[in-house]
The first five atom37 places (N, CA, C, CB, O) and aatype in JSON, in Angstrom:
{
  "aatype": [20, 20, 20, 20, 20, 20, 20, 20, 20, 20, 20, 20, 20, 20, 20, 20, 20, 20, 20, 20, 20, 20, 20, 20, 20, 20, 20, 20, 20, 20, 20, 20, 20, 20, 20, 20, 20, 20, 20, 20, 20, 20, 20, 20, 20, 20, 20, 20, 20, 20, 20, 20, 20, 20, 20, 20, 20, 20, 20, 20, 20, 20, 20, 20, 20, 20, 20, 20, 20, 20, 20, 20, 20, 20, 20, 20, 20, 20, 20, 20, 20, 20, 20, 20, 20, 20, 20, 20],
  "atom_mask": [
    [1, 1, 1, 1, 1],
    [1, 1, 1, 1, 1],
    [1, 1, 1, 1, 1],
    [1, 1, 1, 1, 1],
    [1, 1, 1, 1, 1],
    [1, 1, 1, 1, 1],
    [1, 1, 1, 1, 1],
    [1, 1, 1, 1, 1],
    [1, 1, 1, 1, 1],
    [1, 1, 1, 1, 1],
    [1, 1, 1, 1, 1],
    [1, 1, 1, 1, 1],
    [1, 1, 1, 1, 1],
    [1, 1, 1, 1, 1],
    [1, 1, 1, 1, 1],
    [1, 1, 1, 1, 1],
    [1, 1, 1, 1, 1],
    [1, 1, 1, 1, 1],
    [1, 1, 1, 1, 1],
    [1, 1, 1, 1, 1],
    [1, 1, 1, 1, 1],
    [1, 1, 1, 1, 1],
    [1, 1, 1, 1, 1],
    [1, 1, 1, 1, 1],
    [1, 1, 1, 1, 1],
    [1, 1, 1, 1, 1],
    [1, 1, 1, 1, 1],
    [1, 1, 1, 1, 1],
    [1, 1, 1, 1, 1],
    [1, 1, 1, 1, 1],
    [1, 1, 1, 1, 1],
    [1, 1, 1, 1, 1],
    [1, 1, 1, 1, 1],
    [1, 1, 1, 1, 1],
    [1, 1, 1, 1, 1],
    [1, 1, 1, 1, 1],
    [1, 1, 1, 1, 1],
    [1, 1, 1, 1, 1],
    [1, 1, 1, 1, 1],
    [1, 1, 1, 1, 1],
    [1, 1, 1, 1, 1],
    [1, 1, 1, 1, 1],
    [1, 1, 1, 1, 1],
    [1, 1, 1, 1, 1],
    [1, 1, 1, 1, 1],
    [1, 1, 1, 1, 1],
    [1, 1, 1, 1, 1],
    [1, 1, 1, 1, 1],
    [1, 1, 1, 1, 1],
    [1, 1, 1, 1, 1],
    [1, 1, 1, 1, 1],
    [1, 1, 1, 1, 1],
    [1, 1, 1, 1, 1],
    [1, 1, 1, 1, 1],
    [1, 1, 1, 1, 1],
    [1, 1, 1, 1, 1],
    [1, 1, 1, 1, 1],
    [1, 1, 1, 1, 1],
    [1, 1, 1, 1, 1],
    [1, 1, 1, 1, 1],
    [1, 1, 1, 1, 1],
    [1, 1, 1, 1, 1],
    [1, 1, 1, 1, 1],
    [1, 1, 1, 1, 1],
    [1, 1, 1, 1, 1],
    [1, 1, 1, 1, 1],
    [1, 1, 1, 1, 1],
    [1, 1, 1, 1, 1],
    [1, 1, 1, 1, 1],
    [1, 1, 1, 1, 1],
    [1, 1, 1, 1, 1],
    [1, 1, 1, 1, 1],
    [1, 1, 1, 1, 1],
    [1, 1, 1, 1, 1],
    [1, 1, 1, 1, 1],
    [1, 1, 1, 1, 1],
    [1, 1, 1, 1, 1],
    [1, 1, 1, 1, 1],
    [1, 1, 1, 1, 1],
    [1, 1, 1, 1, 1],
    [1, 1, 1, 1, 1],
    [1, 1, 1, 1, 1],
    [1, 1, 1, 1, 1],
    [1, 1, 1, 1, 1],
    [1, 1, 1, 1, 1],
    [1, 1, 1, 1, 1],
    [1, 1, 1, 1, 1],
    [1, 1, 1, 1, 1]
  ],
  "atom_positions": [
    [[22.35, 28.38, -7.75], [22.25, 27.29, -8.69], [23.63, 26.63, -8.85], [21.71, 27.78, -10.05], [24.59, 27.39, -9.01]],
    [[23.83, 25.34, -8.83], [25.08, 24.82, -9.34], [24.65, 24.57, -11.26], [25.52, 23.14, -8.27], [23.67, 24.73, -11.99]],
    [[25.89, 24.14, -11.36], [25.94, 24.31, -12.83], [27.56, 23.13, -13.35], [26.16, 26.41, -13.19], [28.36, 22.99, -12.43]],
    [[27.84, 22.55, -14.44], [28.92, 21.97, -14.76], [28.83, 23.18, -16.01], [28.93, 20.18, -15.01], [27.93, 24.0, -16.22]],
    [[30.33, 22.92, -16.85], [30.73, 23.91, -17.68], [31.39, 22.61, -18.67], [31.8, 25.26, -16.93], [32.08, 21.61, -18.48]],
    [[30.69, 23.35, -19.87], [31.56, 22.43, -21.03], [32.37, 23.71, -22.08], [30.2, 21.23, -22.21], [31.88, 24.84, -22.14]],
    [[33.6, 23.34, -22.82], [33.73, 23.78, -23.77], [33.24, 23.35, -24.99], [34.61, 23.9, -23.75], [32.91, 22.17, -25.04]],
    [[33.1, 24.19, -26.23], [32.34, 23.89, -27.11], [32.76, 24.73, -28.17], [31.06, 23.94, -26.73], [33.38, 25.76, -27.9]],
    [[32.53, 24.45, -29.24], [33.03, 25.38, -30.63], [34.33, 25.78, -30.52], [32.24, 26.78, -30.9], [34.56, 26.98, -30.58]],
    [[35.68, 24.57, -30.29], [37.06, 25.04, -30.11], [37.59, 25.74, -29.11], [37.36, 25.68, -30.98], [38.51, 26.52, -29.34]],
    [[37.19, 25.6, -28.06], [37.01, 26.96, -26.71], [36.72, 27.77, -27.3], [38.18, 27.59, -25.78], [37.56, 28.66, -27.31]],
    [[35.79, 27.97, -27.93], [35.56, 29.73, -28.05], [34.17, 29.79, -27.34], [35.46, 30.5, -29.92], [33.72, 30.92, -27.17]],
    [[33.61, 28.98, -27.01], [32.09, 28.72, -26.48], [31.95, 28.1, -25.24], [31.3, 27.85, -27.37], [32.73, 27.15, -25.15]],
    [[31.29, 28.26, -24.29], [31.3, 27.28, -22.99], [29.62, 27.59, -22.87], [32.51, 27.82, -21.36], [28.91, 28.51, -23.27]],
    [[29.35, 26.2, -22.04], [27.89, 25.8, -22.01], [27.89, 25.4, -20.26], [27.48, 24.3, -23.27], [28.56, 24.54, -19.68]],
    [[26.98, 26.28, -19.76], [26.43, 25.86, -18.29], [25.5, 25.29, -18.6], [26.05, 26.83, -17.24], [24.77, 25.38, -19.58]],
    [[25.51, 24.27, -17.23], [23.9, 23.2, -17.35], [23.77, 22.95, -16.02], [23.89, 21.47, -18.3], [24.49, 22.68, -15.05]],
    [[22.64, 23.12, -16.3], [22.03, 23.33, -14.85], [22.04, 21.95, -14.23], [20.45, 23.98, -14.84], [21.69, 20.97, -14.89]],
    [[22.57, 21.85, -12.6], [22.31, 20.67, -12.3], [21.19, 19.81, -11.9], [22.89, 20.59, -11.71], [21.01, 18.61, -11.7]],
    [[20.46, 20.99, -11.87], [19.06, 20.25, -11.71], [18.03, 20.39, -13.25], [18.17, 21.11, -10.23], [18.01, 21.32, -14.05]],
    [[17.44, 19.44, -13.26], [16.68, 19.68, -14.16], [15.61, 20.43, -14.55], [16.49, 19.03, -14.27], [14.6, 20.27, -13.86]],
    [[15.53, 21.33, -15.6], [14.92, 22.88, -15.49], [13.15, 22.31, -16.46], [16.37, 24.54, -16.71], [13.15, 21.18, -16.95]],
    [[12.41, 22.82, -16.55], [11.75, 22.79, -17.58], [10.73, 24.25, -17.61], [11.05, 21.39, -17.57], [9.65, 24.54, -17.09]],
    [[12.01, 25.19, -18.81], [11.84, 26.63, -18.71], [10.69, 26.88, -19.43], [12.99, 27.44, -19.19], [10.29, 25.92, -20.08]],
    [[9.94, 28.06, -19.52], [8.55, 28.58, -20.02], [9.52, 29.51, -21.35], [7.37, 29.74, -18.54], [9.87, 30.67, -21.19]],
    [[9.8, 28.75, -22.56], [10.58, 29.5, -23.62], [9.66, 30.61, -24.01], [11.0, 28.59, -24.9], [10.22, 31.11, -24.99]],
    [[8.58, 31.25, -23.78], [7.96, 32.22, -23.98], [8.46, 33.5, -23.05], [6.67, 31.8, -23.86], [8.56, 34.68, -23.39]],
    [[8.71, 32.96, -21.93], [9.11, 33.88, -20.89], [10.7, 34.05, -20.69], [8.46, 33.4, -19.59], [11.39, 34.85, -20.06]],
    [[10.95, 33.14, -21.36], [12.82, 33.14, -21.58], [13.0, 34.54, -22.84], [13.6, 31.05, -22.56], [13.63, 35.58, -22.6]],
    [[12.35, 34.26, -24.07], [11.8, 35.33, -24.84], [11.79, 36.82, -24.22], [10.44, 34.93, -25.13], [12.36, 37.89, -24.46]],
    [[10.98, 36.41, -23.44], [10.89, 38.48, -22.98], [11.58, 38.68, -22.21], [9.6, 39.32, -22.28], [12.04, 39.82, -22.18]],
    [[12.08, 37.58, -21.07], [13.4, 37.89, -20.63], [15.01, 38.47, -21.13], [13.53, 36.96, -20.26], [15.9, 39.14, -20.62]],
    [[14.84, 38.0, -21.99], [15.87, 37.95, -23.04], [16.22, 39.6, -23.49], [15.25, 36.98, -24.4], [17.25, 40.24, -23.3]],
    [[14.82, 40.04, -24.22], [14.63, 41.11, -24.85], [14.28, 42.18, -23.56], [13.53, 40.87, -26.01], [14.72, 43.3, -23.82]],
    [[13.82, 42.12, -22.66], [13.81, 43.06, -20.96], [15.77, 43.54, -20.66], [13.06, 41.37, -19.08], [16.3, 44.64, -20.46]],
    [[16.35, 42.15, -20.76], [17.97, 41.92, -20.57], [18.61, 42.93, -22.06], [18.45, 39.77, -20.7], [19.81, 42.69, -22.19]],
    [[18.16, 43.8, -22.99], [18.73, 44.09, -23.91], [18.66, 43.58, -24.73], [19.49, 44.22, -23.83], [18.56, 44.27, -25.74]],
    [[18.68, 41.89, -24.94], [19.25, 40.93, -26.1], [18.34, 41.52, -27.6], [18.82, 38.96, -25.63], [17.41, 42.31, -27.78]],
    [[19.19, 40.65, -28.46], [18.26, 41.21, -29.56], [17.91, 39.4, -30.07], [19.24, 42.57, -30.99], [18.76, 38.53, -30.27]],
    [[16.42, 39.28, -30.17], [16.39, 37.95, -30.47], [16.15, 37.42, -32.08], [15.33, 37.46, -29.59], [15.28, 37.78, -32.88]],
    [[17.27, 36.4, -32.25], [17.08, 36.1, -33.68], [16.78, 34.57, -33.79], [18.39, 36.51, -34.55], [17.04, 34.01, -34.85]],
    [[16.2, 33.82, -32.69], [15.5, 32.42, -33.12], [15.0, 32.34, -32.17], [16.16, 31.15, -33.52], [15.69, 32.64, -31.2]],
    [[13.49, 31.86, -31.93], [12.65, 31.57, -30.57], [11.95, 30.31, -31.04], [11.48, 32.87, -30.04], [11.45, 30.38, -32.16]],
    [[11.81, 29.15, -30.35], [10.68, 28.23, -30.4], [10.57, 27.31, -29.27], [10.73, 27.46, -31.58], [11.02, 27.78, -28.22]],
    [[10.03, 26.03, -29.19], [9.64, 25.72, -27.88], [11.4, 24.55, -27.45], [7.64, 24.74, -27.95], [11.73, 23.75, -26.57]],
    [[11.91, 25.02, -28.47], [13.62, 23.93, -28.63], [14.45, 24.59, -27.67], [14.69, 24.01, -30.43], [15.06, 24.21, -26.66]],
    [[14.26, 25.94, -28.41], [15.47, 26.89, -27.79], [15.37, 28.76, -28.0], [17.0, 26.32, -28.69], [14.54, 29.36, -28.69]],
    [[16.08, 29.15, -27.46], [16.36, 30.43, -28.07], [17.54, 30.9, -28.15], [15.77, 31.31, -27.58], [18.5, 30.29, -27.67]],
    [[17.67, 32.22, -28.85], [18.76, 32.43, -29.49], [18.64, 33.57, -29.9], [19.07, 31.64, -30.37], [17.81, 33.82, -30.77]],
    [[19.86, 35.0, -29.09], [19.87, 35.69, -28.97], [21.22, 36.57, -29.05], [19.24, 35.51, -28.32], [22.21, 35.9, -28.74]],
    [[21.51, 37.9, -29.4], [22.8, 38.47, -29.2], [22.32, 39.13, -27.81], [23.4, 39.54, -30.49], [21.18, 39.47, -27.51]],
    [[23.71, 39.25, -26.88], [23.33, 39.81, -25.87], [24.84, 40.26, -25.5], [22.45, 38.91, -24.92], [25.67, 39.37, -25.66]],
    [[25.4, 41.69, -24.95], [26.53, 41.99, -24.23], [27.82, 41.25, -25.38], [26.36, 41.27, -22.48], [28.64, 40.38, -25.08]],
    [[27.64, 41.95, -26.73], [28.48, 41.46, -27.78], [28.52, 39.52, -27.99], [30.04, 42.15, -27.34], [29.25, 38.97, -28.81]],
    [[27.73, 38.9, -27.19], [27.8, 37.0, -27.67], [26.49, 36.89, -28.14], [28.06, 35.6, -26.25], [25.66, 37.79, -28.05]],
    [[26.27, 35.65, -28.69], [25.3, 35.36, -28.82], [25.12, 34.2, -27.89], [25.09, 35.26, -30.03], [25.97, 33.48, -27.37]],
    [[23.77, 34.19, -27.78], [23.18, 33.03, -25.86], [22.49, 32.17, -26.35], [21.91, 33.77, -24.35], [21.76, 32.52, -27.27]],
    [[22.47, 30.91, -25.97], [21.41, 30.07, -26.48], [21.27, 29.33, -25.56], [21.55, 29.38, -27.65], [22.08, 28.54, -25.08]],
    [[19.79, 29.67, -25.13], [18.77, 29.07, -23.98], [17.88, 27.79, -24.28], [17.71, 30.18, -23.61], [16.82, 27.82, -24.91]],
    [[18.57, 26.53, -23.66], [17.46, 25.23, -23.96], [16.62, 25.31, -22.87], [18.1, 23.6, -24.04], [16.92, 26.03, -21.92]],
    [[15.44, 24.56, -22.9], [14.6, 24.27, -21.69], [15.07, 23.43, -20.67], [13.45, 23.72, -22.04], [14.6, 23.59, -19.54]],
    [[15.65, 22.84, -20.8], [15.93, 21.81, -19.66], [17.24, 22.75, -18.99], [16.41, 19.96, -20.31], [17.79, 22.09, -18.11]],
    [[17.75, 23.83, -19.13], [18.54, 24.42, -18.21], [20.02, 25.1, -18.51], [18.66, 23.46, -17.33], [20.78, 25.75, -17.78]],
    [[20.14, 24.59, -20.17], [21.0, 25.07, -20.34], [21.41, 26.19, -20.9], [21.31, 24.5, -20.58], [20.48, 26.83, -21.39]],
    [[22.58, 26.71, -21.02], [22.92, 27.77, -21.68], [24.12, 28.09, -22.1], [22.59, 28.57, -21.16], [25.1, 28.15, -21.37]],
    [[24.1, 28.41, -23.68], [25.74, 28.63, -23.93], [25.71, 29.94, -24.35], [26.56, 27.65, -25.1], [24.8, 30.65, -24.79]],
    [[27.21, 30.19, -24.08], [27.85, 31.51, -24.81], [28.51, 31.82, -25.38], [28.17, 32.15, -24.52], [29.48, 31.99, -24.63]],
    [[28.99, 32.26, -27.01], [29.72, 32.23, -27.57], [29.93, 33.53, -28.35], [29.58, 31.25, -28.02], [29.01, 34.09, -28.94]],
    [[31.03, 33.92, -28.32], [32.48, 33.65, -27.71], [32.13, 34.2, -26.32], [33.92, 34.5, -28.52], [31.48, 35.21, -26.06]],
    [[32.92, 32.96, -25.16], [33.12, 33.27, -24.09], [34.25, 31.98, -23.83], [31.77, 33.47, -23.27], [34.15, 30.83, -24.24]],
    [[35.44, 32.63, -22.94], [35.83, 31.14, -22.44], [36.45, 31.72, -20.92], [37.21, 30.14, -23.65], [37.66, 31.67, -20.72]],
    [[35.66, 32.19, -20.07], [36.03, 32.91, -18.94], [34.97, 31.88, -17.82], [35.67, 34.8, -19.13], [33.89, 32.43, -17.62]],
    [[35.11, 30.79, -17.24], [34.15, 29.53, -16.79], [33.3, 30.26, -15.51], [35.2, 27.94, -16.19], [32.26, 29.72, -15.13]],
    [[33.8, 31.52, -14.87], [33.14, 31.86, -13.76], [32.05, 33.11, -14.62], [34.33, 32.4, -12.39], [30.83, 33.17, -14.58]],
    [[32.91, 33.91, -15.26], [31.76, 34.38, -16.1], [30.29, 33.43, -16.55], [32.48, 34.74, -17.38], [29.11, 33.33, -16.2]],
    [[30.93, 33.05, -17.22], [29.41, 31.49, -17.62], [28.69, 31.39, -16.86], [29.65, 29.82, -17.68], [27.54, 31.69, -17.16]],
    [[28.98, 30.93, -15.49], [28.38, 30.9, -14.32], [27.39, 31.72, -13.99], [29.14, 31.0, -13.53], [26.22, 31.46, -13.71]],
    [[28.09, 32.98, -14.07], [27.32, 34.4, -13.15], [26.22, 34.7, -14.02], [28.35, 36.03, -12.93], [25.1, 34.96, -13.58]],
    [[26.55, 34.67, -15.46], [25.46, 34.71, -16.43], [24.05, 34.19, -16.86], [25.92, 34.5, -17.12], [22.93, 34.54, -17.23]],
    [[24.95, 32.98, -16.55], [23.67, 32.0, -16.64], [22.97, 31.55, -15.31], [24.11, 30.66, -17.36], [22.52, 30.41, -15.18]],
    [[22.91, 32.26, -14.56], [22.24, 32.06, -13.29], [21.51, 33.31, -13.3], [23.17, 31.82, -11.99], [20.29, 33.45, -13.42]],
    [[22.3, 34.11, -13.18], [21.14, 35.44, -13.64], [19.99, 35.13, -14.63], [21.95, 36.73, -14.48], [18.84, 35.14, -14.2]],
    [[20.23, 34.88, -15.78], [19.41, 34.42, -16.85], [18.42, 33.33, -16.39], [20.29, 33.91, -17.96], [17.2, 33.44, -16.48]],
    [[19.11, 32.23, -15.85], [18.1, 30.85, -15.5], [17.15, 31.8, -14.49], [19.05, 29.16, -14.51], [15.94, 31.76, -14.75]],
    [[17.52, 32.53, -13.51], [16.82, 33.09, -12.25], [15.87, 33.54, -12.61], [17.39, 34.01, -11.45], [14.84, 33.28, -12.0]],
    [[15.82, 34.55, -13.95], [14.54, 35.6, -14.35], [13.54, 34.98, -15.05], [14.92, 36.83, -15.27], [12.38, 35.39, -15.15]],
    [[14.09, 33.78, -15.63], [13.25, 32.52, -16.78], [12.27, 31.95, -15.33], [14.75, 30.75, -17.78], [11.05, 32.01, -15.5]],
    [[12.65, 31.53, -14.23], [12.55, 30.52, -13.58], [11.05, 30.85, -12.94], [13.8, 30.31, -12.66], [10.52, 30.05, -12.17]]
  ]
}
């Protein structure tokens, strides 16, 4: 997957987005999520939102995903491709 990287929340946050346009099954992002460890504390058809590996993740449908605190840009990457991959 390619991906661009934004910072976000002061660098303490960076956001991959997918370069192609995603349109994820947030039900299955859900159990993905919680399969991955996460512990989920907001689900709906917007987004989700989860603690996972000490951050919290937040999965939109159209492909994106942030992490916060993270400001390591290849990390972001590896993460959120894993993640987009198991949603997909």
């Amino acid at each position: 997957m390619r991906f661009t990287t934004a910072r976000l929340c002061g660098g303490e946050a960076l956001m991959a987005i997918s370069a192609d346009i995603l349109d994820l099954d947030m039900l299955k992002a859900k159990n993905v999520a919680e399969e991955m460890g996460g512990t989920v504390k907001q689900s709906d058809d917007m987004m989700l939102l989860y603690d996972w590996n000490g951050m919290e993740v937040t999965v939109y449908p159209l492909g994106k995903v942030m992490f916060y605190p993270l400001q390591d840009k290849a990390l972001c990457i590896k993460y959120a491709t894993d993640i987009l991959e198991r949603i997909k």
